[in-house]
Structures are given as C-alpha cells and as structure tokens.
C-alpha positions as CSV (number, residue, x, y, z in Angstrom):
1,X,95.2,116.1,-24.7
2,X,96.0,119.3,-22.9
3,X,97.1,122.6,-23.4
4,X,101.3,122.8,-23.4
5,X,102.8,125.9,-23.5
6,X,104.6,126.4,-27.1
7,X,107.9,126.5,-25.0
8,X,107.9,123.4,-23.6
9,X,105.7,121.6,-26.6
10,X,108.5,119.7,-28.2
11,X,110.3,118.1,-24.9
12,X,106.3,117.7,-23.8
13,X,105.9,115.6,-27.0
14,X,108.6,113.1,-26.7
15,X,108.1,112.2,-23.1
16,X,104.6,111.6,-24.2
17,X,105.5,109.4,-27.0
18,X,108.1,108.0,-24.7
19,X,105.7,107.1,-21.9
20,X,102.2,107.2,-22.8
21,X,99.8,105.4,-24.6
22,X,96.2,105.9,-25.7
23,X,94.1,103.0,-24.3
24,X,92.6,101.3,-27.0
25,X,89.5,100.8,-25.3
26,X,88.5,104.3,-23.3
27,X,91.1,106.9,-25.3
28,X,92.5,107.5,-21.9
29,X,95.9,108.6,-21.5
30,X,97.9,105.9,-19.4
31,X,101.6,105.4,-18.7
32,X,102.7,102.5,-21.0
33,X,104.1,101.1,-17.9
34,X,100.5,100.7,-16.4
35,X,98.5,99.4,-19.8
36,X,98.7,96.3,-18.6
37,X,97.5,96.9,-15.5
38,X,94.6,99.2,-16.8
39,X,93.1,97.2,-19.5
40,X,93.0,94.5,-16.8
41,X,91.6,96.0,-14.0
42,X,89.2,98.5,-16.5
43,X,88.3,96.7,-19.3
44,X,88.3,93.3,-18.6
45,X,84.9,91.3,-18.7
46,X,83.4,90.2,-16.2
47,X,79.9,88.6,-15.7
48,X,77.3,89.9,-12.9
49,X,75.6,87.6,-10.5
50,X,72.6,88.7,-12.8
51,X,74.5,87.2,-15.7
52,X,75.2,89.8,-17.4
53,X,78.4,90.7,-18.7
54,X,79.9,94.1,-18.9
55,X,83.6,95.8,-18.1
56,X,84.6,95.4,-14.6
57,X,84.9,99.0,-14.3
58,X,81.0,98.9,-14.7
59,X,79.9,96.3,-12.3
60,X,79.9,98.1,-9.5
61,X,77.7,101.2,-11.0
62,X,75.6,98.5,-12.4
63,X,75.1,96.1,-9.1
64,X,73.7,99.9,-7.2
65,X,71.3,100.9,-10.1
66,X,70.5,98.7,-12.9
67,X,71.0,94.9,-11.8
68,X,67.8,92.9,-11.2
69,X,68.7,91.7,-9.0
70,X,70.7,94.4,-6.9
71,X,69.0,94.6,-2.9
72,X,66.1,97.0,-2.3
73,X,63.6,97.1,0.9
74,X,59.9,96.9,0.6
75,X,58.3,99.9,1.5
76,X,55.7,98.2,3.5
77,X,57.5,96.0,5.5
78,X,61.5,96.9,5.1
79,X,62.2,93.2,4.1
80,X,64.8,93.0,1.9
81,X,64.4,91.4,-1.6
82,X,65.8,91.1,-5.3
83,X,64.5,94.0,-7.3
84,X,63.3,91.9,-9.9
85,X,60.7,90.4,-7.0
86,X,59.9,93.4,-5.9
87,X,56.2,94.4,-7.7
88,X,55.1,91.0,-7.1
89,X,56.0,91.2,-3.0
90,X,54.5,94.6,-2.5
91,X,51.2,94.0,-4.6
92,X,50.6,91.0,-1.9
93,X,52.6,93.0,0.9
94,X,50.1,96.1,0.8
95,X,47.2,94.1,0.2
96,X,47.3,92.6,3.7
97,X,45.1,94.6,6.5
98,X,46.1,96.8,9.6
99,X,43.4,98.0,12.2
100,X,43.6,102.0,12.3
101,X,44.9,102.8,16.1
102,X,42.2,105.9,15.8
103,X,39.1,104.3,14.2
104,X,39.5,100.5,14.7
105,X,38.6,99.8,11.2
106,X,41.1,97.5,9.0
107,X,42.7,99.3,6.7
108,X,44.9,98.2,3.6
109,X,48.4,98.5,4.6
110,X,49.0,100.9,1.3
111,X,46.4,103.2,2.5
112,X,47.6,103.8,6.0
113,X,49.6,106.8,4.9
114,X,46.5,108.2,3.7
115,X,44.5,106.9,6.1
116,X,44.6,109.7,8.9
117,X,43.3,112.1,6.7
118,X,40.0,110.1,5.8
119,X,39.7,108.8,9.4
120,X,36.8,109.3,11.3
C-alpha cells in the first residue's frame, strides 16, 4: 500500500507476501506474526458499562464522548453525574435561588452570570 521503487518492487513483494497480511477487519497491513495479537486486542468485542457493544479499539473514544453514561460536571454546582442525568439535574440545579452580593435580591442560580449586568 506504498510506493516501492521499481528496483526493489519484486524482493519488496515477496517479503510482503512472506510476512504480511491484510486484516480482515480494518485492511491494515499487520505482520502475520502479530494477527493474532491484533484482531484480539483491535477487533474484539467488548460491551460498555452503558451496554453497548462495540470493538475494543472503540471503547475508549466512546467512554470520552458518546457513552451516556461517560462523567460530566454540572455547570452550576461542579457535581459530578452520568450524562444521561444531566438535563434533569441542572433544570432543578439552576432553578434553586442565590442572593446577589450587590443588590440583595434572590436571583436564579442560571441567571447569576447575567445578573451583574441587570443589577441595580
């Protein structure tokens, strides 16, 4: 799958055939010694704590970005929750009241960024 100059092309071609193989799963190139090794470490499945299954080789990409429930904070209070609970938590989270260290008045805590510009 790379360019060979013409000169060495035929020796290039029988180590290849010697010593590679094209995984059957990802059309890598991988040194028929390692197959083994790379199917299992690559392309075996495994299941998520979300239950969902998927190539081990995507689990970690998938437990940072896409897993429901994968860690995140709450941007009201920096808990940390399952991102599949986090709508639910922050509706009730920035619902709850804060008094305003300028005015006094109680103010949403989801409006306190705001809040200084509106503030008396």
């Amino acid at each position: 799958k790379k360019d060979i100059p013409a000169v060495n092309f035929i020796i290039h071609e029988i180590h290849c055939r010697r010593n590679i193989e094209i995984c059957p799963y990802c059309s890598d190139s991988i040194p028929k010694s390692e197959m083994k090794n790379h199917i299992e470490s690559e392309h075996v499945q495994v299941t998520c704590k979300c239950r969902m299954k998927m190539e081990s080789s995507l689990l970690k990409d998938h437990e940072v970005s896409s897993c429901p429930l994968r860690p995140v904070l709450c941007q009201f209070c920096d808990i940390q929750l399952a991102f599949n609970k986090l709508q639910e938590h922050e509706l009730y989270c920035g619902a709850r009241t804060e008094p305003c260290g300028r005015c006094g008045r109680n103010v949403l805590v989801r409006e306190l960024k705001e809040h200084p510009r509106v503030c008396g």
